[in-house]
N, C-alpha and C positions, 0 to 999 in steps of 0.2 A: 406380424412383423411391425406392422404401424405402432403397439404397444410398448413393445421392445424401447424402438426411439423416443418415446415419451418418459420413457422409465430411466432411458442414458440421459437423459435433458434435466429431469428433476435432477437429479444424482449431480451432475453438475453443476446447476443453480446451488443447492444445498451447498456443495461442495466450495463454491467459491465465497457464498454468503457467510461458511463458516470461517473459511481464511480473510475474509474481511474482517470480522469479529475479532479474531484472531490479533491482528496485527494492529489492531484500533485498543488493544489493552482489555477485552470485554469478560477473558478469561485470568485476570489475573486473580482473583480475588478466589479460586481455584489454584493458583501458582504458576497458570500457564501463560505466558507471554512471551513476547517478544525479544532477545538481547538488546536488539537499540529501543525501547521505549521510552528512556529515558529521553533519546534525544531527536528533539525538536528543531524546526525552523531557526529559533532563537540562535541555538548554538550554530549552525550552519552559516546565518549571517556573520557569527562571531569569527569563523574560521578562514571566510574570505579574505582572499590574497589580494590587492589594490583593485577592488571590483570598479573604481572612476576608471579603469583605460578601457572598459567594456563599448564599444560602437555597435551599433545596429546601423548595417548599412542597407539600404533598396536594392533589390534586385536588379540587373542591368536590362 
């Protein structure tokens, strides 16, 4: 049984190492990627809406 667990463990590891890959662009060169890889950080600041009224207040 202890076997078992270590074999669901890899399989996960793998599994999520490959969706990193994945969504990092690594398969594109293959054709496989992402819909949004295009878009980046860069664009995201572009999109913001008056991000100056943004406050970070303390905790009370």
């Amino acid at each position: 049984m202890n076997t078992r667990w270590r074999v669901v463990a890899v399989v996960l590891v793998l599994a999520n190492a490959g969706y990193f890959a994945w969504s990092q662009g690594a398969f594109s060169a293959f054709g496989l990627q992402p819909a949004r890889l295009s878009e980046r950080e860069p664009h995201r600041v572009e999109q913001q809406v008056r991000p100056e009224l943004l406050q970070i207040r303390k905790a009370p």
